[in-house]
C-alpha positions in Angstrom: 4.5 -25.5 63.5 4.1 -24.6 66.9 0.9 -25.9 65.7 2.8 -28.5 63.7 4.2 -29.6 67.1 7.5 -29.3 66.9 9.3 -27.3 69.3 9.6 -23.7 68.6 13.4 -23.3 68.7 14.0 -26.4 66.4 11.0 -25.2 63.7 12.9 -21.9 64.1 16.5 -23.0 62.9 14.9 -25.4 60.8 13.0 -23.1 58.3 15.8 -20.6 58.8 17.9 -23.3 57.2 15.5 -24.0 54.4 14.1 -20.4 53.4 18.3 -20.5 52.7 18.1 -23.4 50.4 17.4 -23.3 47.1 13.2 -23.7 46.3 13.0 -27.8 45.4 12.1 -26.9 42.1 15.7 -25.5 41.8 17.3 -28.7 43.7 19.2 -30.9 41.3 17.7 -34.2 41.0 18.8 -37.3 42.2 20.8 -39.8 39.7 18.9 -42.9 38.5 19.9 -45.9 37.1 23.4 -47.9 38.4 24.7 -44.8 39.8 21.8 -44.4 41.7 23.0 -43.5 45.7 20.6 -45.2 47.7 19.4 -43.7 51.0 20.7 -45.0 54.5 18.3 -46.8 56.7 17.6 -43.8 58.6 16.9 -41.2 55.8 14.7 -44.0 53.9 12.6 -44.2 57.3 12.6 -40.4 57.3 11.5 -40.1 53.1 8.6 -42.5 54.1 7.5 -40.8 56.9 7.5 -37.5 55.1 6.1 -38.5 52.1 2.7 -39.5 54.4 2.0 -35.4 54.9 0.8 -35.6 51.2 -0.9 -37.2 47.9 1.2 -39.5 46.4 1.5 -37.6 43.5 2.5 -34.4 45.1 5.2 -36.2 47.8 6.9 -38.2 45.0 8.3 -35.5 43.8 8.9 -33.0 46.7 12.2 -32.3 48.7 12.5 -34.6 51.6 14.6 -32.2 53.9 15.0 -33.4 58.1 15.8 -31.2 61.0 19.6 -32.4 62.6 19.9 -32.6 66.5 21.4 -29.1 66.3 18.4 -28.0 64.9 20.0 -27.2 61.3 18.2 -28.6 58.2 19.6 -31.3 55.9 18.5 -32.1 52.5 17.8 -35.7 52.7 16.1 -36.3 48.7 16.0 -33.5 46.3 12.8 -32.3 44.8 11.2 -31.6 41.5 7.9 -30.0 42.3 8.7 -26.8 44.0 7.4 -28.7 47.3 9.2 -29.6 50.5 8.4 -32.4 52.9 9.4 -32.8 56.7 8.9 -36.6 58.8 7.1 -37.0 61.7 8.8 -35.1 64.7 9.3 -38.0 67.1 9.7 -35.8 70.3 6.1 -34.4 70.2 2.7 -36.4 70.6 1.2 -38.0 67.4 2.0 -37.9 64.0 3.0 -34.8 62.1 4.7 -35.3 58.8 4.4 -32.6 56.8 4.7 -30.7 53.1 4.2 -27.5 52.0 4.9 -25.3 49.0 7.6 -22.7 48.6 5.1 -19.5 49.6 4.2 -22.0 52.7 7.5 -22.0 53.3 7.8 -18.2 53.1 5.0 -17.6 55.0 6.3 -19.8 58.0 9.6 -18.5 57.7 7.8 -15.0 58.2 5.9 -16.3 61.3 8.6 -17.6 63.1 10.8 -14.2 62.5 8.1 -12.1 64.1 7.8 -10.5 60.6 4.8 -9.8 57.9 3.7 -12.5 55.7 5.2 -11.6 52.1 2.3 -10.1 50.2 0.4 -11.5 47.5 1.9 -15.4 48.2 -0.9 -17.6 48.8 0.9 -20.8 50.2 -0.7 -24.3 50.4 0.4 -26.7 53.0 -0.6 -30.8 53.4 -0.8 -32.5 57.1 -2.9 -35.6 55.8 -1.7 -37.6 59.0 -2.8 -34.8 60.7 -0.6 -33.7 63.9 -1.8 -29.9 65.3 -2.0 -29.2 69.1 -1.6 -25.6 69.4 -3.0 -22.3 70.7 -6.0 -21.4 68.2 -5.7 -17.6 69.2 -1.8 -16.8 70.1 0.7 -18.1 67.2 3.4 -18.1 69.8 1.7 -20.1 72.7 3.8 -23.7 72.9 1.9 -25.3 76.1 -1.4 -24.9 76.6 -3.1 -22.6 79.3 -6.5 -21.7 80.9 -6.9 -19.0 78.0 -5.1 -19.5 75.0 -7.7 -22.0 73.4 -5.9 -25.0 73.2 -7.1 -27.2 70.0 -6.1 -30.8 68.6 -6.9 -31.5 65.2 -6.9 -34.6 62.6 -5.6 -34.6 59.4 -6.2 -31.2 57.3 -4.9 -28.9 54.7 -4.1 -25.1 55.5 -4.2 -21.9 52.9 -2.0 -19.3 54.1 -1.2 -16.0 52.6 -4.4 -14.8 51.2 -6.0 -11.5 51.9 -7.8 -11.2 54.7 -11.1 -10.7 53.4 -10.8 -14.2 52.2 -10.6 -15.2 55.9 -13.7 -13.3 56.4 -15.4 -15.9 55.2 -15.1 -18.7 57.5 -15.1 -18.9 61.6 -12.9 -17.3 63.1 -14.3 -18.6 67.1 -11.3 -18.8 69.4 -12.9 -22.3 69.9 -13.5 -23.5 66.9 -15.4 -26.4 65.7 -12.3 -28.2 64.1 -14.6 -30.6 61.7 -15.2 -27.9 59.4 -13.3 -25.0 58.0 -12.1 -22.3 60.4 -9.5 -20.0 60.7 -6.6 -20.4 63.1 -4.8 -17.3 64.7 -7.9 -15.2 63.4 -6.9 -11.4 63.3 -3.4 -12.0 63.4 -0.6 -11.6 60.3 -0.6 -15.2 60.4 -4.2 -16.0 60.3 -4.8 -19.1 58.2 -7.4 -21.5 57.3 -7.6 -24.9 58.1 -9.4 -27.1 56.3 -10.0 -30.7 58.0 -10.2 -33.6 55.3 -11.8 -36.6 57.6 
C-alpha cells in the first residue's frame, strides 16, 4: 500500500472498487474445458505477475483483479479461495505483486478511508517478491522525508487486524531492523506486523 508502493489515489479507488466486489470465495468460477475463455495477452502477463505475491497453492486459486488507468478495479480471473491477488505496479520502483485475504482486504479498505480497522478480523497478506518503501511511523506519508523513517524491505508476510497486545510483542522502533519481525505503523489503528521471509 502506500507501503505496497502504489500510489495513494490509485490503491484508494482500487480497494474501494474491490471491498464492492463480491469476496473471491463468492466469485463464480471460470469455465473449463472447450468453452474455456482464454485470457488476452495482457491479463495472462498480469495473472502471472500476480500470482508471484504468493505460494503456488494459495495464488492458483485466488482472484486475479488489476487496477484500470482510471484507477477502477477489474476482475481479470475469478477466485476460489476467498483470496485476492494484485500484479506488480509498473509505475513504482521494484516488484510488488501482491495477495491478501478478505479481512486484509477489509482492513486496507479501512486504512485508506481514514476509518477503524473492523474488530475482531485478523487478515493475512503475502508480498513474497517483496516491494515496500514506505514511512515506518506515518501510514499516510507517500515520499520520504528527514523524519518519517523511511524503510525498504524484501519479500515478507504481514498480520493485520489482531489486538494490540499481540503487537506488543515484537519491535515497534521507528527504525526497525527489517530482517526480523517488527511492527510497522506501531501505535497507530493500522499497526501491523511484518514478517520478513529471506
Amino acid at each position: 500500500m502506500s507501503r505496497l508502493k502504489l500510489t495513494l489515489a490509485s490503491l484508494t479507488a482500487a480497494l474501494g472498487a474491490a471491498l464492492s466486489l463480491p469476496v473471491a470465495g463468492d466469485m463464480p468460477m471460470q469455465h473449463s474445458g472447450p468453452m474455456a475463455v482464454m485470457p488476452s495477452a495482457a491479463d495472462a502477463k498480469l495473472i502471472e505477475s500476480a500470482m508471484q505475491a504468493a505460494p503456488a497453492k494459495v495464488s492458483a486459486n485466488a482472484a486475479v483483479v488489476a487496477i484500470e488507468a482510471d484507477g477502477s478495479m477489474r476482475t481479470v480471473r475469478a477466485g476460489s479461495n476467498g483470496f485476492t491477488c494484485m500484479a506488480d505496479n509498473p509505475a513504482t520502483p521494484g516488484p510488488d505483486p501482491m495477495c491478501m485475504d478478505a479481512s486484509a482486504m477489509e482492513w486496507a479498505g479501512a486504512w485508506i478511508a481514514h476509518k477503524a480497522p473492523p474488530a475482531g478480523k485478523i487478515g493475512f497478506m503475502y508480498m513474497l517478491s517483496g516491494g515496500t518503501d514506505a514511512s515506518n511511523t506515518d501510514p499516510y506519508a507517500v515520499v520520504p522525508t528527514a523524519d518519517n523513517h523511511w524503510i525498504q524491505t524484501g519479500p515478507h508476510v504481514m498480520i493485520v487486524g489482531a489486538e494490540p497486545s499481540f503487537y506488543d510483542m515484537y519491535p515497534k522502533s521507528a527504525t526497525p531492523d527489517t530482517s526480523v519481525p517488527y511492527v510497522m505503523w506501531a501505535g497507530t489503528p493500522y499497526q501491523h506486523l511484518m514478517i520478513p521471509i529471506k
